[in-house]
C-alpha positions as CSV (number, residue, x, y, z in Angstrom):
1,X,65.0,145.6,-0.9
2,X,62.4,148.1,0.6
3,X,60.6,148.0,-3.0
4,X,59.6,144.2,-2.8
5,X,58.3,144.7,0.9
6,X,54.5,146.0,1.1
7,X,54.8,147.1,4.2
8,X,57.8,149.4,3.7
9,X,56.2,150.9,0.9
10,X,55.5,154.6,1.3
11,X,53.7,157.6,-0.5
12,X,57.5,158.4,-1.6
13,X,57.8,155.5,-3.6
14,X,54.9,156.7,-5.1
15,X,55.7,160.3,-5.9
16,X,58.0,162.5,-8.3
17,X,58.9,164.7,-4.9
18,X,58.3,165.2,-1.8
19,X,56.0,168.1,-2.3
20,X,53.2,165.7,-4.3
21,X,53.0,163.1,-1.0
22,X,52.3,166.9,1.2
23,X,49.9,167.7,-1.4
24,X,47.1,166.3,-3.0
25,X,47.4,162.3,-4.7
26,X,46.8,163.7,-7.7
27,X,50.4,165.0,-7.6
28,X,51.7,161.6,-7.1
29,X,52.7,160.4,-10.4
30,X,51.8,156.8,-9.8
31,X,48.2,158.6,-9.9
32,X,48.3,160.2,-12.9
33,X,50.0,157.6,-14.3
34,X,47.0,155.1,-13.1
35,X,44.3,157.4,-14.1
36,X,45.7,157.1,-18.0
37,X,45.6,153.9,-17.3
38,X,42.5,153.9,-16.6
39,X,41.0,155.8,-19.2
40,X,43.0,153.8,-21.8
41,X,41.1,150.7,-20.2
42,X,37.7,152.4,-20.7
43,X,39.1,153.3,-24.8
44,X,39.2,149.5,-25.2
45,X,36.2,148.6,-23.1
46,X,34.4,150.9,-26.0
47,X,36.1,149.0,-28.8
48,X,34.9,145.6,-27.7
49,X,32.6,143.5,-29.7
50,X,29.0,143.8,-27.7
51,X,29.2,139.7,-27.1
52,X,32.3,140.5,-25.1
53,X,31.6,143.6,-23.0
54,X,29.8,142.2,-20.4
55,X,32.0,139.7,-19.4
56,X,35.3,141.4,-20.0
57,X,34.3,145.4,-19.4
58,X,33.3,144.7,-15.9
59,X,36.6,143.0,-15.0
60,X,38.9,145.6,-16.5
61,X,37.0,148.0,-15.5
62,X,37.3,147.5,-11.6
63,X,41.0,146.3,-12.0
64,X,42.0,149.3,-13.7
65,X,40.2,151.6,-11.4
66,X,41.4,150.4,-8.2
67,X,44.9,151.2,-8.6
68,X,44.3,155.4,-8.6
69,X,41.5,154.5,-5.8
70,X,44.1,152.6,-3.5
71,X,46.2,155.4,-3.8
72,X,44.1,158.0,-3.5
73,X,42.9,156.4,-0.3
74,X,46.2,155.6,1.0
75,X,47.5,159.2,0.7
76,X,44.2,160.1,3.0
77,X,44.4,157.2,5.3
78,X,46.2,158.2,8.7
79,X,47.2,155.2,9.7
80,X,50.3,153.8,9.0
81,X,49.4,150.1,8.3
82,X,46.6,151.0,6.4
83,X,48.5,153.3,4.2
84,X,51.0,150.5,3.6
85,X,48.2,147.9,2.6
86,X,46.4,150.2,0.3
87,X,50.0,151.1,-1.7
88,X,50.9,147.4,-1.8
89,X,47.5,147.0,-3.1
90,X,47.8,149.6,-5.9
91,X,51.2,148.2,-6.5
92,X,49.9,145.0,-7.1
């Protein structure tokens, strides 16, 4: 289906309605969705024993970031293929 193809993926797939992929990503809910992910990452990045934060933090950190990144740059990028390759990046 169009789901399991990146490059039919669209800002729609993303959002609640079409008025979040007109507005700003932070309407999309796949954006607010990421950015408690994120935060929850950082919550557990905190709790880690000090041996293990500096080869774990880093890691999580970045992965758990770049999903709201990707879309918030996808929803800004103009271009149609680079839209697509940004959401099947924040996808995963």
């Amino acid at each position: 289906g169009a789901r399991s193809d990146p490059r039919r993926l669209t800002l729609s797939d993303f959002a609640e309605d079409d008025d979040a992929v007109r507005g700003s990503y932070r309407q999309l809910a796949a954006w607010r969705r990421s950015m408690d992910l994120a935060e929850a990452a950082y919550a557990v990045v905190r709790g880690l024993p000090e041996e293990e934060k500096d080869s774990m933090a880093s890691e999580l950190l970045r992965s758990a970031i770049s999903v709201p990144s990707n879309i918030a740059a996808a929803h800004a990028s103009g271009h149609t293929g680079e839209r697509a390759r940004r959401l099947a990046c924040a996808r995963g």
